[in-house]
Backbone bond lengths (Angstrom), bond angles and torsions (degrees), N, CA, C in turn:
res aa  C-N    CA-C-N  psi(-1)  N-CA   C-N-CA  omega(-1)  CA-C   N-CA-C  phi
1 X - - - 1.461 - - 1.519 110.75 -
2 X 1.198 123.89 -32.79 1.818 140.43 -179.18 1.672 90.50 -41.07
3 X 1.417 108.86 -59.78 1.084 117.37 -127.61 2.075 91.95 -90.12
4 X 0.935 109.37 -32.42 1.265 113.53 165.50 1.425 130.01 -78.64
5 X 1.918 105.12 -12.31 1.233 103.06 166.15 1.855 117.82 -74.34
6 X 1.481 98.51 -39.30 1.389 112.52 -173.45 1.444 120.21 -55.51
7 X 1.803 102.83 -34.59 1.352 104.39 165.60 1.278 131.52 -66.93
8 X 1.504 119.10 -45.36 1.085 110.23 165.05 1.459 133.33 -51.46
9 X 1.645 112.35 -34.32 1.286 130.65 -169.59 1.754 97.69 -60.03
10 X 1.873 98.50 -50.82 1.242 77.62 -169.57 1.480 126.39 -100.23
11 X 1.214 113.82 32.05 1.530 127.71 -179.87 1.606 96.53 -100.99
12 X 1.394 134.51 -22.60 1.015 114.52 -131.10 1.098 156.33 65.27
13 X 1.317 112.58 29.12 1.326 133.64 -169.22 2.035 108.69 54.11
14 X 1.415 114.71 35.22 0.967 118.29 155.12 1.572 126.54 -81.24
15 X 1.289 109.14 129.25 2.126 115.31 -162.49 1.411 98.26 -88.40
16 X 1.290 111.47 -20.60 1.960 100.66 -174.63 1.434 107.95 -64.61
17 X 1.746 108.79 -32.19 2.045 88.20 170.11 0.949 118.49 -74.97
18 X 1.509 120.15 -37.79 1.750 108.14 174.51 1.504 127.76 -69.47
19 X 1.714 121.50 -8.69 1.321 120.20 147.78 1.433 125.99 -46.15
20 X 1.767 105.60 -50.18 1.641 133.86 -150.95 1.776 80.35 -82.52
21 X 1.490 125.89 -45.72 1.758 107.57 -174.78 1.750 100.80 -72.90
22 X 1.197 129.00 -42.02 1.410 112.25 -167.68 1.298 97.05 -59.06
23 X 1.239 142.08 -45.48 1.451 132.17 -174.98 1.307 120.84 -64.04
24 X 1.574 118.08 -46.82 1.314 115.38 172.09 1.895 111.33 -52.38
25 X 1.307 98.66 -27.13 1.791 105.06 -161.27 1.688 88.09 -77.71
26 X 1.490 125.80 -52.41 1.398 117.31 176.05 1.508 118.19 -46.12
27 X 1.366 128.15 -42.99 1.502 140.69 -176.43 1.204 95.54 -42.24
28 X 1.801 134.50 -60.90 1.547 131.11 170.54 0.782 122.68 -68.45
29 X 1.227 131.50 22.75 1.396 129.96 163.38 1.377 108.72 -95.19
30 X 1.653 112.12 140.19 1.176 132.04 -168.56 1.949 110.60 -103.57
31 X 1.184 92.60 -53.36 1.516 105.17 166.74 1.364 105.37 -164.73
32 X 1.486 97.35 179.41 2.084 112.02 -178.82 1.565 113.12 -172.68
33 X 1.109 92.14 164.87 1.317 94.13 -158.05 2.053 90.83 -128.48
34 X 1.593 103.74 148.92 1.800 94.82 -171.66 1.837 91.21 -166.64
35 X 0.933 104.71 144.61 1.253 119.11 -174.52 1.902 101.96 -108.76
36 X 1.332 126.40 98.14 1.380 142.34 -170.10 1.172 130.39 -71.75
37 X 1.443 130.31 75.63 1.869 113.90 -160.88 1.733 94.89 -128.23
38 X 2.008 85.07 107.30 1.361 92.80 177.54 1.671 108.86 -104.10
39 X 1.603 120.99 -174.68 0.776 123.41 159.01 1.532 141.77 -136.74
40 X 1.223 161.27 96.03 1.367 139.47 160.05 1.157 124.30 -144.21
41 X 1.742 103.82 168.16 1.389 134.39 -175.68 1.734 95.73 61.53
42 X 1.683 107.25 51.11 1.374 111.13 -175.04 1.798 132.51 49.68
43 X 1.490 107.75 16.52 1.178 99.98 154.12 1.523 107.23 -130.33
44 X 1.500 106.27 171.37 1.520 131.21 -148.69 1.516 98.12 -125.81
45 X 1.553 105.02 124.13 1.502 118.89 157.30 1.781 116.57 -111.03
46 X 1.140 103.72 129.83 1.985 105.47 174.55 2.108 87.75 -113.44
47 X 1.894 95.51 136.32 1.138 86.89 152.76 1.588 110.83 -161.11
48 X 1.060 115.76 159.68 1.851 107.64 -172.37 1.358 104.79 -102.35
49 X 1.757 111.25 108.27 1.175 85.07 -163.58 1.627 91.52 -124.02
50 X 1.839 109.72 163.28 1.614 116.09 -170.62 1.083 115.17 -106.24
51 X 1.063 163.13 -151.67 1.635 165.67 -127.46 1.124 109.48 120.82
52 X 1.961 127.34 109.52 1.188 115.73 137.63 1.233 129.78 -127.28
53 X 1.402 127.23 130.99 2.076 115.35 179.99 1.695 107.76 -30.50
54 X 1.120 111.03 131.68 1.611 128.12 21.14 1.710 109.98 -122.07
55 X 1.357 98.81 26.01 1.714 124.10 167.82 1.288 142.56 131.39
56 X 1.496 80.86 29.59 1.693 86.21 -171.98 1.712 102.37 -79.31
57 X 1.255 113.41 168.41 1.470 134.74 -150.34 1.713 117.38 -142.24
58 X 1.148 135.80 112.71 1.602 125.66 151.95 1.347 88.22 -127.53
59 X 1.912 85.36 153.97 1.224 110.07 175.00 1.484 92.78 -117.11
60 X 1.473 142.23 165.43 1.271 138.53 150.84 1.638 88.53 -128.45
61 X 1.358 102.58 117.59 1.845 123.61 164.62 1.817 117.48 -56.64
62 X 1.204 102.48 106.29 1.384 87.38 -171.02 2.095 97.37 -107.12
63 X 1.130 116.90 -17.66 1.628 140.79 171.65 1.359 121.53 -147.27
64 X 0.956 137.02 128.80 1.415 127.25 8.50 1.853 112.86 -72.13
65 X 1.677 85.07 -40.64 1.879 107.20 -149.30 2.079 86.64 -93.58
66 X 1.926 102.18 57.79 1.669 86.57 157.63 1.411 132.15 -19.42
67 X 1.615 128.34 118.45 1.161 104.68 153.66 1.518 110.47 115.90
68 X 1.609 104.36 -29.14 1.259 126.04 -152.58 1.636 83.87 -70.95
69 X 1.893 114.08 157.30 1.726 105.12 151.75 1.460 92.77 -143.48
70 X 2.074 103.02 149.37 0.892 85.16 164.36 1.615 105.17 -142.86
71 X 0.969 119.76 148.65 2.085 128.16 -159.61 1.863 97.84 -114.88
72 X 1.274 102.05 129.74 1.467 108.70 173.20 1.558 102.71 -116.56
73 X 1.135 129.11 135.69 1.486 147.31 153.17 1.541 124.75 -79.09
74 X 0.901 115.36 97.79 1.873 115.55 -172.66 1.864 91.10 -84.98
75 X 1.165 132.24 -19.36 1.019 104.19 173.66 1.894 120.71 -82.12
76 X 0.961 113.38 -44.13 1.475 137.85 179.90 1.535 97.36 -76.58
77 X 1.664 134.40 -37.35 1.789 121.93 166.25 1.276 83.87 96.95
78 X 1.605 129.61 -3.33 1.898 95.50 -167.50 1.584 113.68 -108.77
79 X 0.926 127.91 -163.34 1.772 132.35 160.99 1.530 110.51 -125.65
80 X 1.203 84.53 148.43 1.618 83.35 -174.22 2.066 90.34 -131.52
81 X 1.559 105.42 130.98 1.449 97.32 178.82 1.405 127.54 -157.71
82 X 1.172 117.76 115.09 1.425 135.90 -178.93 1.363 139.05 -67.65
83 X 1.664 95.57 71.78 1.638 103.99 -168.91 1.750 123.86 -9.02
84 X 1.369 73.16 -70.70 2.004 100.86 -179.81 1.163 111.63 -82.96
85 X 0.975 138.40 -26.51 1.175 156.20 174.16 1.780 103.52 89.31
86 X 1.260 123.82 68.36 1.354 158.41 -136.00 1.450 107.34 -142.46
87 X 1.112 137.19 99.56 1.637 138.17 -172.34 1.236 103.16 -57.21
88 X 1.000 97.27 -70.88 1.783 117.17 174.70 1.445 147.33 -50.82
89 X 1.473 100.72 -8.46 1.625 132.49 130.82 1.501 124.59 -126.94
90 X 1.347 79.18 122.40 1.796 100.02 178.22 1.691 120.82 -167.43
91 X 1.390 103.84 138.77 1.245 115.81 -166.87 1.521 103.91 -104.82
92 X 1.717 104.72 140.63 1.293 129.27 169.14 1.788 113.56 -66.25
93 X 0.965 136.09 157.74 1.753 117.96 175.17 1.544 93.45 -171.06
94 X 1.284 112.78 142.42 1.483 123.41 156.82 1.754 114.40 -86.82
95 X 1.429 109.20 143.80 1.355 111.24 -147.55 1.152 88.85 -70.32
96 X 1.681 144.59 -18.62 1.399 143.19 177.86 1.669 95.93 -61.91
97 X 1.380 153.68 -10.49 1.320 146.48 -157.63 1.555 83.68 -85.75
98 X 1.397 125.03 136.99 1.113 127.05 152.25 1.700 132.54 -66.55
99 X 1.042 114.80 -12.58 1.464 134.97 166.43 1.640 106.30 -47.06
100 X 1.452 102.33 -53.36 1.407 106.57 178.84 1.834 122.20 -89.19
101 X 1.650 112.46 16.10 1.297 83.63 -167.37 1.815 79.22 -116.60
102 X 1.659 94.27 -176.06 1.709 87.76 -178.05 1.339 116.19 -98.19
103 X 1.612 109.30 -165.31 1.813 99.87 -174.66 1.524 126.25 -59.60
104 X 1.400 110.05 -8.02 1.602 115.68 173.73 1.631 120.14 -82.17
105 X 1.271 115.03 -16.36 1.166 145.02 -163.19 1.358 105.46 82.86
106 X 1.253 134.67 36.83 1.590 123.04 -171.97 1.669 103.35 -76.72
107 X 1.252 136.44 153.68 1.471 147.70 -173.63 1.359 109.74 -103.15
108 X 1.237 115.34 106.72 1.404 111.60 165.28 1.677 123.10 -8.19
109 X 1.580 100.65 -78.15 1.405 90.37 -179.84 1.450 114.41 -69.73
110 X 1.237 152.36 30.50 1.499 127.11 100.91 1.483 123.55 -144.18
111 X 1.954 70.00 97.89 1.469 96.16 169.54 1.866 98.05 -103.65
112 X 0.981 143.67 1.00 1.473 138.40 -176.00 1.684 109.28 -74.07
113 X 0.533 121.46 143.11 1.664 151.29 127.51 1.844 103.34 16.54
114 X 1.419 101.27 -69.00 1.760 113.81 174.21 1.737 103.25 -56.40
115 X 1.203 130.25 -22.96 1.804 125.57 -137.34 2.020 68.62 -103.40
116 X 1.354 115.78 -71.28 1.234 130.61 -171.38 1.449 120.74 -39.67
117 X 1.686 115.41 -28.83 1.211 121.48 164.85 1.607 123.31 -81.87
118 X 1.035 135.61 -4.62 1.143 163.94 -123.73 1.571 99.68 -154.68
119 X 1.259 117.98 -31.87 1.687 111.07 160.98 1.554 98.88 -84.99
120 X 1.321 128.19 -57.02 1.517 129.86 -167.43 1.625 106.17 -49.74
121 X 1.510 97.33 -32.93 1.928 79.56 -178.87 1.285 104.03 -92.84
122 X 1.540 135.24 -9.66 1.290 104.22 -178.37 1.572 113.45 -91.20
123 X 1.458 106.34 -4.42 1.824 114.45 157.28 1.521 107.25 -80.78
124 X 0.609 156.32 17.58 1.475 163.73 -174.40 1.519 119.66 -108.46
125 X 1.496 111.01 -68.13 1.483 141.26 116.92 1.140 101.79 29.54
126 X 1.867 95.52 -89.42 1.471 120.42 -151.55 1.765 106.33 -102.79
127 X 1.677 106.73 33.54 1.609 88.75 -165.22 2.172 88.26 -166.29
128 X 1.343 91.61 -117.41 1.371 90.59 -166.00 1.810 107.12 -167.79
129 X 1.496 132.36 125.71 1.483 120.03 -173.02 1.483 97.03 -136.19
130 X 1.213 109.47 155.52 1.237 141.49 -176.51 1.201 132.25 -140.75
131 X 1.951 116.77 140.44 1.356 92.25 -157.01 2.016 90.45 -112.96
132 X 1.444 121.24 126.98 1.303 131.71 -148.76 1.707 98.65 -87.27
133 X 1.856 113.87 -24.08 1.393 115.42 176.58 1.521 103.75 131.50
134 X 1.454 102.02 172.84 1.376 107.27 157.71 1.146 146.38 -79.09
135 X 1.445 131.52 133.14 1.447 142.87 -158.58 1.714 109.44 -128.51
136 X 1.175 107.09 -170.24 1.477 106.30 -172.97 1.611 95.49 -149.10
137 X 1.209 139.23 117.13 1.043 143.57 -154.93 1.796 104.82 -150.05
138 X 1.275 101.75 118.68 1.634 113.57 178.01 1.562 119.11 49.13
139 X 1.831 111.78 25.86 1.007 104.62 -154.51 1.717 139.80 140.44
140 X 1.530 86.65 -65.73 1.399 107.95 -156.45 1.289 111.91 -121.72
141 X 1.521 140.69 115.00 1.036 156.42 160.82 2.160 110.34 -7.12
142 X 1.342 113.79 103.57 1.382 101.63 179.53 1.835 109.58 -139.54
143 X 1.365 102.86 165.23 1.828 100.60 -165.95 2.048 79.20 -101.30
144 X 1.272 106.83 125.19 1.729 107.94 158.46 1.868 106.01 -80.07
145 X 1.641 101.26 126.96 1.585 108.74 178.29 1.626 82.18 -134.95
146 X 1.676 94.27 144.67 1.367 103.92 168.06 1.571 89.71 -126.86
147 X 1.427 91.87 159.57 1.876 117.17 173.10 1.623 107.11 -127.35
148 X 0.818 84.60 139.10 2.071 96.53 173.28 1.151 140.13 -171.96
149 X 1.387 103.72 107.68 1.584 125.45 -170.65 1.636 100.38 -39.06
150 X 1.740 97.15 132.47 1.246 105.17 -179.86 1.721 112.06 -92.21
151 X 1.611 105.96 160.84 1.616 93.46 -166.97 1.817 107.99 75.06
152 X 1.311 106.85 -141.81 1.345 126.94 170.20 1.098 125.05 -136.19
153 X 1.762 110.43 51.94 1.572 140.15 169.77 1.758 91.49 -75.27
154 X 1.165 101.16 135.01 1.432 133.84 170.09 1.345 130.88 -113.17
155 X 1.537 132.24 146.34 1.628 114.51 142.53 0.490 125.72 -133.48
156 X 1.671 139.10 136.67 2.024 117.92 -150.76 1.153 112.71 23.64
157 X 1.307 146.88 55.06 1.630 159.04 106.33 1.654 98.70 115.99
158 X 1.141 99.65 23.05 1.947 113.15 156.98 1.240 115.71 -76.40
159 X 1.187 115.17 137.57 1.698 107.36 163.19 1.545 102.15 -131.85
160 X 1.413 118.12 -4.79 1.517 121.56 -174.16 1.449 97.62 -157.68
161 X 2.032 86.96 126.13 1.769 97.68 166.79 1.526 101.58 -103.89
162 X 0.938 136.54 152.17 1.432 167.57 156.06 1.736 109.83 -89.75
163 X 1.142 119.48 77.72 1.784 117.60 -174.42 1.222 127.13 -101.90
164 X 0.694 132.00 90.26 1.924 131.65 165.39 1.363 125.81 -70.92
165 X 1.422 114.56 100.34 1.159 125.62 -164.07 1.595 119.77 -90.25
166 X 1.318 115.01 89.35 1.438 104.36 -172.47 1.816 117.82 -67.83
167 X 1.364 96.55 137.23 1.491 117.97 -154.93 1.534 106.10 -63.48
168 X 1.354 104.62 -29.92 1.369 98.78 -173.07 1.544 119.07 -95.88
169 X 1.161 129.15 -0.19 1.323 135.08 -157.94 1.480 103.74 -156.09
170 X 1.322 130.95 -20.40 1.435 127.67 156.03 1.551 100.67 89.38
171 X 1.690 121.62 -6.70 1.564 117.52 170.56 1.343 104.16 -68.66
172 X 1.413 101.73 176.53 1.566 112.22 175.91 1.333 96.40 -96.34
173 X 1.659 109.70 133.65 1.873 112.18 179.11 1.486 110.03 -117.68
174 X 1.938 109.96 14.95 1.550 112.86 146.57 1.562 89.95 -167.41
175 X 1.362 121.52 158.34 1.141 145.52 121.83 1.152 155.33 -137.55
176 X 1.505 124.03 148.52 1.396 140.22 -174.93 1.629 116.16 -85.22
177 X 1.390 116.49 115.51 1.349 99.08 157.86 1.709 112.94 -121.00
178 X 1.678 113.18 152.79 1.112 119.41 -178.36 1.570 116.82 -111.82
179 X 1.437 125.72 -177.31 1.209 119.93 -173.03 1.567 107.58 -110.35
180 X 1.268 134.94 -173.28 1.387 154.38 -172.55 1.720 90.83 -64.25
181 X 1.504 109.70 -54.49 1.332 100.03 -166.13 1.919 110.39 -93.47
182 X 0.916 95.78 0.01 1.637 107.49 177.88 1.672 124.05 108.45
183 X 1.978 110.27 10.93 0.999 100.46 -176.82 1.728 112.46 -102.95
184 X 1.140 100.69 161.32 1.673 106.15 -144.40 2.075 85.28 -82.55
185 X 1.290 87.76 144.18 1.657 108.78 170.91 1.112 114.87 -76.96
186 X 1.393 121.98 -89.13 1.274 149.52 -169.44 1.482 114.73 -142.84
187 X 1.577 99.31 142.61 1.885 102.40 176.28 1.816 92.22 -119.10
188 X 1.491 92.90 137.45 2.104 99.35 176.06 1.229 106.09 -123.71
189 X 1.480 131.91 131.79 1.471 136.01 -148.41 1.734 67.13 -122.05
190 X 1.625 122.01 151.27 1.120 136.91 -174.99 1.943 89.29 -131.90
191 X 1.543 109.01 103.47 1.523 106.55 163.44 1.832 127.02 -104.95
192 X 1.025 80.25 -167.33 1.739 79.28 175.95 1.168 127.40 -8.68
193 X 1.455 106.61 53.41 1.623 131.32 167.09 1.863 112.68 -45.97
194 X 1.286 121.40 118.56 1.282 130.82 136.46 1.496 167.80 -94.64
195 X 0.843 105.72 98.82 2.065 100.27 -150.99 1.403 106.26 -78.20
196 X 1.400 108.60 134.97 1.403 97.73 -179.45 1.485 145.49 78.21
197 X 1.498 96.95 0.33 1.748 102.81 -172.88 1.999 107.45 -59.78
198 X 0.994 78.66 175.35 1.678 88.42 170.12 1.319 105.94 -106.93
199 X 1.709 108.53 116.77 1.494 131.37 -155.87 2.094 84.55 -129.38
200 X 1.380 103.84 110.40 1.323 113.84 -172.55 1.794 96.39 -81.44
201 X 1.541 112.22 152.59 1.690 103.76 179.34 1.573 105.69 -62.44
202 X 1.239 133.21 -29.16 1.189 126.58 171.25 1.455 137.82 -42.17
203 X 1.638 92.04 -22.92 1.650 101.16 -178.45 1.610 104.34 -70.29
204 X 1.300 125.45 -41.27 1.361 124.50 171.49 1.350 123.65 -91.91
205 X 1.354 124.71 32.42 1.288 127.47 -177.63 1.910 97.81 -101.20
206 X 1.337 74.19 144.31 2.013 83.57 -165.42 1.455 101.44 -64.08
């Protein structure tokens, strides 16, 4: 928390450095591990999902599609995914297949953490952020910054992030996104976050 007070203190409560450190702080990141429970238009997704450079991806489906897995390859570009989670049926998919992306249309390959920061600054960019203070969220000590496209600047049909910046690790430990006209998208609760574990290549081997 020191260390996020000082920034703010000494920015002036300007959010573009504490955007510019969560990103630099993601750049060292090697992999992580986060358990995903989003929500909208009243239904609920849980999913455990993995991250390792230079992008590989599992999801394990814990809602809707129990059971479900699904493994992305950044070297090979493909998905590989297990309805049932069934070895012995499973489909090949390019991350452009809509089968694999979620209800926002977001794309597997960037669904991480890096892809998501990388929308916030280019609304940022194109708009205006603010940091609203400290909150306490699932737990854990976090700074609330919002971003918002000025006018009716968008990105992938955002016009407002809602960010909770957990203090100690610089991930997001919830977010809100809203629409052009102000109606809310989706809310993503960020849990039992891990930075850095040791993620063997096996975990993403099809």
């Amino acid at each position: 928390m020191l260390e996020a007070l000082l920034l703010v203190g000494a920015t002036g409560g300007d959010p573009v450095d504490l955007i510019g450190v969560a990103m630099d702080r993601y750049r060292a990141v090697e992999s992580y591990r986060v358990t995903l429970k989003s929500s909208r238009d009243g239904e609920s997704e849980i999913i455990h999902y993995s991250y390792k450079k230079p992008g590989f991806v599992r999801m394990d489906f814990e809602r809707p599609y129990k059971g479900a897995v699904l493994i992305y390859d950044p070297l090979k570009k493909q998905v590989r995914l297990w309805p049932f989670g069934l070895k012995f049926f499973a489909l090949t998919l390019s991350p452009e297949n809509r089968l694999v992306q979620s209800r926002t249309g977001q794309r597997v390959d960037r669904s991480d953490v890096g892809a998501l920061w990388q929308n916030v600054k280019t609304l940022k960019d194109n708009g205006e952020a603010r940091v609203l203070g400290h909150e306490t969220v699932i737990g854990a000590q976090a700074l609330r910054v919002t971003v918002t496209g000025r006018e009716n600047f968008v990105v992938d049909n955002v016009r407002r992030f809602d960010i909770w910046l957990e203090e100690k690790t610089w991930f997001p430990a919830k977010i809100v996104s809203s629409g052009a006209d102000g109606e809310l998208i989706e809310t993503v609760v960020f849990e039992d976050l891990k930075v850095n574990p040791e993620l063997a290549r096996e975990v993403f081997d099809p």
